[in-house]
Phi, psi and omega in degrees: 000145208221101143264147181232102157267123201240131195158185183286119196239044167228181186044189174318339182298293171341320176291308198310303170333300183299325182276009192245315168251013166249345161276325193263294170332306168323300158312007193229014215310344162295356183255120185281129189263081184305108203227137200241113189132188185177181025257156189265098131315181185285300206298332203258181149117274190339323181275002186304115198209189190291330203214032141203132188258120171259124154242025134090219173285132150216131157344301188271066154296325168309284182339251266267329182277356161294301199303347171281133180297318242224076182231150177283138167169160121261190199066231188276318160343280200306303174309324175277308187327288162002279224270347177260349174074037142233189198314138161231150194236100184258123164207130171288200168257008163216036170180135175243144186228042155075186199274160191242139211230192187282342185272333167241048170268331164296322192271328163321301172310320175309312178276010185061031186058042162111357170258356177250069184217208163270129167310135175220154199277115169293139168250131188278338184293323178284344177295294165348263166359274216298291172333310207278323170310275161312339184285307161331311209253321193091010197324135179262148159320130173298139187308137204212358180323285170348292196293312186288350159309316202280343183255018184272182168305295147305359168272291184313324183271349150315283186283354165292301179289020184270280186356272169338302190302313169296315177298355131300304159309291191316310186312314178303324190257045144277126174112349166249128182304312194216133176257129161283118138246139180245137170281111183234149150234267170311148156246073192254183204263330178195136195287107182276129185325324200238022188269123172274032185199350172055047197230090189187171179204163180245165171338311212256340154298321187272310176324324178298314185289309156343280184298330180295303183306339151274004163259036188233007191134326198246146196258120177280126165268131177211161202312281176353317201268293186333319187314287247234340168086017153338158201225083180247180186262289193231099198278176163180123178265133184279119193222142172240122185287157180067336197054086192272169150330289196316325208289329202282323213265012179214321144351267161341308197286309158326287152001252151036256174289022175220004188033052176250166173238146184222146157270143162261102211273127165223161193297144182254007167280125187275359198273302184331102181208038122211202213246102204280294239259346147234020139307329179286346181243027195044075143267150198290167183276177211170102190269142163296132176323130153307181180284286179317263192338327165293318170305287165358279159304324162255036183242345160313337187098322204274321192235178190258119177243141263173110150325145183234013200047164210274024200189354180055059166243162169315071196304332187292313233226012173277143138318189190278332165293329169300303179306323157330305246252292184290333178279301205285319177239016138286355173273320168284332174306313188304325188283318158354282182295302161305339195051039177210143169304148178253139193214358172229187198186125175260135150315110173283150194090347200097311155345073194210187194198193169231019132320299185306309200325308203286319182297356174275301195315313194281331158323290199105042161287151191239343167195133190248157206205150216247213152234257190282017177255169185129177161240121212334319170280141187264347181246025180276319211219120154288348197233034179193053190292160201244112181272167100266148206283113183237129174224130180022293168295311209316080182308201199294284163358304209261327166301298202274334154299310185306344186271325244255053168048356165260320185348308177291320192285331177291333183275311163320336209245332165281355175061058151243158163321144180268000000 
């Protein structure tokens, strides 16, 4: 039988290593005591013996954890063992947390399999025990596959860029109190007489509205640009819900003569192609972007295009698979189509908890976004961003309060709606 301890032979790794193969070892002599690492001092040179081997620094680290009954490690150690399927025995430089089974494999991930906890006294008589155990019986490793899904690449990289992405954003919003998102949905052309829900602005009213936020100043954002670490003074991000028709064909255009940028949140069932889910409650009809128009639009440079989950339902009142369902493969349809990563999400309605929360994050959303709910700082919750409302009715006046970097705290502070 071939145990391999693999690490570092300084510091606290170095003690554990040591105490292992000058206490433990010794009991086992038919079992070769492999040691992968270094630097090999005089003390550790001194244990050298028939059925324990030091090879120091090597390259081919896979070889020697296939070639193992057995492996010591923690950490990135304990993760190839993982992904190669065999037996590990984790213990760190704070923690030892035995060979690993289905019952303690969660508390191994918390601690990085022993290297991330509170110090704690290894005791080597259980380690002993626990060895003597597995050698004796030959115990094979628990289906342990699930868990090694969570270290692949297509797990891991996702959330690396959240990271960044979020450590990025927070550099833009230091030094600003309050970020305006402002919330749109429709662009028509003439303000219709029948709309029961009012979720529209006409053309000449958003032209307005443009040029006044450019002349005051403010650089249009949009999460994509946060991602990547855009570099602005004073933002403020645009946002439109559902992805109507209007937005490609009067939006756009708008966009355009004022070189401004907006996000477009759409549905990712493409079968969908006007807003079926307030037409039933008598809102006026409304055709929705075609594939081409959307593609379009984000081939401008100009708008960011962002999932609405896919069927525009209530996510919060989804089981958990349904809900999955809307965070997961409206991001992939969308990404399909466009042939760019998708990297936020509005919650349609508004409407989430921090189940959605979670469920964005874990999706690979880098930022979810509510409507009049959140927290007043944009860069407390990434996944739970806080809009204001621009409507219809809103004069000027009442458009440079909502911009005007206090607004959300003015309201807060009036106990009104946001």
């Amino acid at each position: 039988m071939n145990i391999s301890i693999i690490g570092r032979l300084t510091g606290p790794k170095g003690d554990i290593a040591y105490q292992i193969l000058f206490r433990i070892a010794p009991q086992f002599p038919l079992v070769k005591f492999r040691v992968i690492g270094g630097p090999v001092s005089p003390r550790f040179k001194k244990l050298s013996t028939k059925n324990i081997v030091f090879y120091g620094f090597i390259d081919d680290v896979a070889s020697v954890i296939k070639g193992s009954d057995l492996v010591i490690g923690a950490g990135r150690v304990a993760v190839e063992a993982l992904q190669l399927n065999t037996p590990i025995l984790a213990i760190g430089e704070k923690q030892y947390v035995g060979i690993l089974n289905k019952s303690n494999i969660t508390q191994a991930q918390v601690s990085n399999f022993g290297d991330c906890a509170l110090d704690e006294f290894h005791d080597f008589n259980q380690i002993s025990h626990d060895l003597k155990k597995f050698i004796e019986h030959n115990d094979k490793q628990d289906d342990l596959s699930a868990i090694v899904k969570q270290y692949s690449p297509e797990s891991i990289l996702p959330k690396i860029n959240q990271v960044y992405s979020h450590a990025l954003a927070d550099v833009v919003f230091t030094g600003h109190k309050e970020v305006a998102v402002l919330i749109y949905h429709r662009v028509v052309d003439v303000a219709p007489t029948n709309s029961k829900f009012n979720v529209y602005i006409t053309k000449k009213k958003l032209d307005w509205q443009l040029g006044n936020l450019k002349k005051r100043g403010f650089d249009f954002v949009t999460f994509k640009d946060l991602a990547i670490g855009v570099k602005i003074k004073k933002p403020i991000i645009l946002t439109f819900d559902d992805g109507y028709e209007d937005n490609y064909f009067n939006l756009l255009p708008l966009l355009k003569k004022h070189q401004a940028k907006a996000v477009i949140y759409c549905l990712g069932d493409r079968s969908i192609k006007s807003n079926i889910w307030d037409e039933k409650l008598g809102e006026i009809h409304a055709n929705l972007m075609s594939d081409i128009q959307i593609k379009a639009c984000h081939d401008s440079g100009l708008v960011e295009i962002a999932s609405h989950g896919l069927k525009h339902q209530h996510l919060d009142k989804l089981n958990k698979k349904e809900a999955r369902q809307e965070f997961k493969l409206s991001k992939l349809n969308l990404e399909q189509l466009i042939g760019d990563n998708v990297i936020s999400i509005a919650y349609p309605y508004g409407a989430y908890g921090k189940r959605e929360e979670n469920m964005a994050y874990e999706a690979g959303y880098n930022f979810a976004i509510g409507t009049v709910n959140g927290p007043l700082h944009i860069s407390d919750n990434y996944y739970a961003i806080r809009r204001i409302q621009i409507f219809p009715s809103s004069g000027k006046i009442n458009f440079w309060k909502k911009t005007s970097g206090f607004y959300l705290r003015l309201c807060k502070l009036k106990s009104k709606d946001f």
